[in-house]
Residue, then its C-alpha position, 0 to 999 in steps of 0.5 A: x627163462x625155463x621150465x624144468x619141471x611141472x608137478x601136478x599135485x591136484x589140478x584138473x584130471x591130473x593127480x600128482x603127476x610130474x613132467x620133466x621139461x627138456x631145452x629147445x623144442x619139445x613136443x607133449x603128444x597126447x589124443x583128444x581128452x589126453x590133458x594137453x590144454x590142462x597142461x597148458x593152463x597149468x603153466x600159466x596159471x602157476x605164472x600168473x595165479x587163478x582167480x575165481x570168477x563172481x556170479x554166473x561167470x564163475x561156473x564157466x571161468x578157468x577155475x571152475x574149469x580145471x578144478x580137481x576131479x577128485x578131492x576139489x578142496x586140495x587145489x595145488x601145484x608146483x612148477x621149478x624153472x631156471x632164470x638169470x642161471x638160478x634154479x627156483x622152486x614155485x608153489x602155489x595152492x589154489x582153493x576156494x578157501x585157501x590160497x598161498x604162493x611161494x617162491x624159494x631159490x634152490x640155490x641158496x635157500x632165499x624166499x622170495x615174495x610173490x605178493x610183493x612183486x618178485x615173480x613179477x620182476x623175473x617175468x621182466x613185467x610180463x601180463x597175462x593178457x601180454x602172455x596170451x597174445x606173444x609166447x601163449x597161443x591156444x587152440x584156434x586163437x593164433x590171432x594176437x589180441x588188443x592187448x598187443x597192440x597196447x603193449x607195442x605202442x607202450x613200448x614205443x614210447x618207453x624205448x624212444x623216451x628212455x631208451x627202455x623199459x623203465x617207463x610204463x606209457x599205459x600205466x601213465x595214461x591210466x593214472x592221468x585218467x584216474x586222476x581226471x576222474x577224481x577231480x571230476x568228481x571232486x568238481x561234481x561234490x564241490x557243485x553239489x555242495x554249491x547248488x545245494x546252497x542256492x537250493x536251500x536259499x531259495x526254499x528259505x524264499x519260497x516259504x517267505x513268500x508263503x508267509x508273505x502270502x499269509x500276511x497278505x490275506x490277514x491284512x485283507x481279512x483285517x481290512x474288511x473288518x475294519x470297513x465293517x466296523x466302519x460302518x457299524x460306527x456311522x449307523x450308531x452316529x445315526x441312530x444317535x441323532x435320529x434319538x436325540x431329535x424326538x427328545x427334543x421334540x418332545x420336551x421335558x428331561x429327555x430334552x436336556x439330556x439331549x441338548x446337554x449331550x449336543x453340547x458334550x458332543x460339540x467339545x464344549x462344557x456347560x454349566x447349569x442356569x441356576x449356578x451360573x446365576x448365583x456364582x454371577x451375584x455372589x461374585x458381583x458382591x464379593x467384588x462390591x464389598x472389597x471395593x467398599x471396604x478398601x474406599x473406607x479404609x483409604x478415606x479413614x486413613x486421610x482423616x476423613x469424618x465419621x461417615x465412613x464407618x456405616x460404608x465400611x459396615x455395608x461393604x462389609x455385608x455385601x461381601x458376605x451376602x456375595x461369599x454367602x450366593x458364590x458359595x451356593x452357586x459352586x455347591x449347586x454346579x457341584x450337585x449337577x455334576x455329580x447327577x450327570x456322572x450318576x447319569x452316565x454310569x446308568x441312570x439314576x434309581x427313578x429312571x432304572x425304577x421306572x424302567x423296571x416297572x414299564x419292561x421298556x428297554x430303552x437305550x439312553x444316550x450315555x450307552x449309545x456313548x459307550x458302543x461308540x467306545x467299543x467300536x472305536x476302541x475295535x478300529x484302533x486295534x484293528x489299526x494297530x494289526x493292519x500296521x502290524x501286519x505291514x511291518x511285517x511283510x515288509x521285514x519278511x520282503x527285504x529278508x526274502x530279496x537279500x536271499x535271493x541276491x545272495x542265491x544269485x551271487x553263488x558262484x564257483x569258489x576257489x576251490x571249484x577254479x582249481x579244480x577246473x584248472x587241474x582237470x583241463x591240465x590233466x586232459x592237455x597231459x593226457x591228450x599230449x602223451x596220446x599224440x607222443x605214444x600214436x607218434x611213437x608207436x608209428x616207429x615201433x610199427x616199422x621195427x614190428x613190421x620189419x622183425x614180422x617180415x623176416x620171420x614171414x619170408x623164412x617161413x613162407x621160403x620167401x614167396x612173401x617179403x614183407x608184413x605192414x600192419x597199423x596201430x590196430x594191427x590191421x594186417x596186408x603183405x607184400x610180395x615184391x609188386x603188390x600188396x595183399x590185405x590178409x582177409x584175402x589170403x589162405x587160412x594157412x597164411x593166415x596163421x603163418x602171418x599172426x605167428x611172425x607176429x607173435x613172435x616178433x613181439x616177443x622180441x620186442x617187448x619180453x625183457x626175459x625171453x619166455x617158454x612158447x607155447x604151441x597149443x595145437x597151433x599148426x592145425x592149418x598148416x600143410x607140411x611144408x609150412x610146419x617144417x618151415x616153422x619147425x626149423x625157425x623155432x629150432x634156431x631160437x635160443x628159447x624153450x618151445x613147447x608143442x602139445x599135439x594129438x597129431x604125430x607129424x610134429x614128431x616126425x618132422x622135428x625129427x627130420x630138421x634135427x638130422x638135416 
């Protein structure tokens, strides 16, 4: 690739300016303030864009930088260069509010896509961290960054495995690494929706056990009462007996009143003296009259004499005498029931009379019956809510129990174990493409070092002969007998050994050899190490572009042309 023209439309102190580039080395000479760095941004911000940085960052960041002095909305730029032996034509707008990007071949007219990709593959892949660290050095930063490092350990994996650049290692590495994490996240969601489960079971526990609870105080509330009622019923069966006893004592209605509720007490019915007598005689006659009656008629039947007939008439007298007596001994047990019933409903008219006229309240025996009722009628139902209760903490037991067995018995589904498997396929893959690219990236290192070591000894006339750095480009040189590591050397060296580097690189890993760009790269360097540099860079087959604020690159490239 190379650069044939650079038209500043509007960017930076630059209005509409045109520089026309030459092949081979050329240098761009310009004081301080001259615009050599916005030159050098320029190139690499039509190659790659220019994004504008967010927050704080933003009013320090390369846009904020370069933006045009004079008319800021209108931010744009055109650079044409020649690669594969076409001509094009890349145009690109960088305002805050606009941005565009094309690129048209100037041979036949076609319009190529940079959103899709196109620039890219003319760039042969090229990065811009991979730019800044090979072809692109700036002022005061000569020393190749992490990105190399990466970029040679990706390359050694692609040429061994493929024999070149069709795999991208880091790329691959980066999407196992995506990969795992989604499926770590999916196992945290998969997890969440778990624990989520069991939490929920055992809050529906927890409040079980508070209703549990509840009951459990409702059932010992239930029971006090019942023992209240308890004892309420014992006093009323004392006071009961302690009343019946002073009826006896004193004689008289109350006493059989009292005598005929012992009976009703004992579970046993008593019928009334004058009833039980009358029903007692008139069954005696009913039964003497048929006896008589049927012997007269069996005698009469046999022929037997006249005499029968006034045992047939007595019979028949004694019969009815006894119907007559049964009779009024079931009327007369009727009559007393029906008193007792009066009795129990609350006393007869005298005694609510003579209660009326005394102001006594006193309490008979068929109401102290009645409180015995209520109380009870109070224990059964008492009964009843305790038997509730406990069937209900008991169904509430079981209900809790089997929540707690089934919250014990989550455990991770399927779909949790597929994704445990994944995850761990997924950091074995990535483990292993780590081992092949460290394993790989050791015998780039010896390409690197050996391509880093010819371009050093050119340029240092070989005083050193060769470069060793590792996989984090720690750097030492060797001069023949020992080996030196780079801190302990000169700045000038220093910069001799990133620049080898840097170059070697390039060969390496750019598939489209690109421009280089010096920014004020040989600041360190005497004149001898510039002319040997100078002479390197002019035997390449590949654009070089020098900006300077010193004559001396001009006047030394032109004694390496003569020579």
């Amino acid at each position: 690739m190379k650069i044939i023209e650079l038209y500043l439309k509007n960017f930076g102190k630059f209005h509409e300016k045109h520089i026309y580039i030459q092949n081979g080395v050329q240098i761009i000479y310009g004081e301080n303030e001259f615009g050599k760095s916005t030159i050098h941004a320029f190139i690499r911000a039509m190659l790659f864009g220019l994004e504008r940085g967010r927050g704080r960052a933003a009013g320090k960041d390369a846009f904020s930088r370069y933006e045009p002095w004079e008319n800021p909305g209108y931010y744009a730029g055109v650079m044409r260069f020649v690669c594969g032996g076409r001509t094009f034509r890349l145009e690109r707008r960088f305002g805050r509010t606009e941005r565009s990007a094309s690129l048209i071949c100037e041979d036949d007219g076609e319009e190529l896509s940079v959103e899709h990709g196109d620039l890219d593959m003319l760039l042969g892949g090229m990065t811009p961290s991979l730019f800044d660290s090979t072809v692109s050095i700036g002022q005061l930063m000569s020393q190749p960054g992490r990105e190399l490092a990466d970029a040679l350990k990706n390359y050694a994996a692609n040429y061994y495995e493929t024999g070149g650049g069709e795999v991208d290692l880091s790329g691959a590495l980066q999407t196992l690494r995506e990969r795992r994490k989604d499926t770590e996240r999916s196992m945290r969601e998969a997890e969440a929706l778990r624990e989520e489960k069991r939490q929920g079971l055992i809050r529906e526990c927890a409040y079980l056990e508070g209703d549990m609870a509840a009951l459990r105080e409702e059932y010992e509330e239930k029971k006090r009462q019942m023992e209240a009622a308890e004892r309420r019923a014992e006093q009323a069966g004392t006071a009961a007996g302690q009343e019946g006893g002073e009826r006896k004592e004193y004689g008289g209605e109350s006493g059989a009143d009292t005598e005929e509720d012992a009976g009703e007490e004992d579970g046993k019915e008593r019928t009334p003296a004058p009833a039980a007598g009358f029903l007692k005689v008139g069954a005696a006659g009913v039964l003497a009259g048929v006896t008589g009656l049927v012997w007269a008629g069996f005698a009469d039947g046999r022929g037997g004499s006249a005499g029968t007939a006034p045992i047939a008439l007595f019979a028949a007298l004694i019969l009815a005498a006894g119907i007559v007596l049964a009779a009024a001994g079931v009327r007369a047990w009727s009559r007393r029931r029906n008193e007792e019933l009066r009795r129990g409903r609350g006393g007869s008219g005298v005694e609510k009379t003579r209660r009326e006229e005394t102001g006594t309240e006193e309490v008979p025996s068929a109401v102290r019956r009645e409180d015995g009722s209520e109380i009870s009628a109070e224990l059964r139902r008492l009964g009843w809510e305790m038997d509730r209760i406990r069937a209900e903490w008991k169904e509430k037991q079981i209900r809790r129990d089997n929540l707690k067995e089934q919250a014990d018995e989550i455990m991770p589904g399927e779909e949790e174990r597929s994704l445990e498997i994944r995850r761990k396929a997924l950091i074995l893959a990535e483990e292993k493409m780590k081992e092949a690219a460290a394993s790989l990236g050791r015998q780039t290192s010896g390409r690197l070092n050996a391509r880093a070591s010819e371009i050093f000894s050119e340029l240092t006339e070989g005083r050193w002969r060769g470069i060793s750095s590792g996989d984090s480009l720690e750097i030492a040189v060797w001069d023949g007998e020992r080996r030196i590591r780079a801190e302990q050397l000169s700045r000038g060296t220093l910069e001799q050994i990133y620049f080898s580097i840097r170059m070697a690189a390039s060969e390496l890993l750019l598939e489209e050899p690109l421009p280089v760009l010096l920014d004020d790269t040989f600041a360190f360097y005497d004149e001898k190490r510039l002319k040997s540099a100078l002479k390197w860079l002019s035997r390449q087959k590949r654009q070089v572009i020098i900006f300077t604020c010193h004559r001396r690159e001009e006047e030394i490239l032109e004694e390496v042309r003569e020579e």
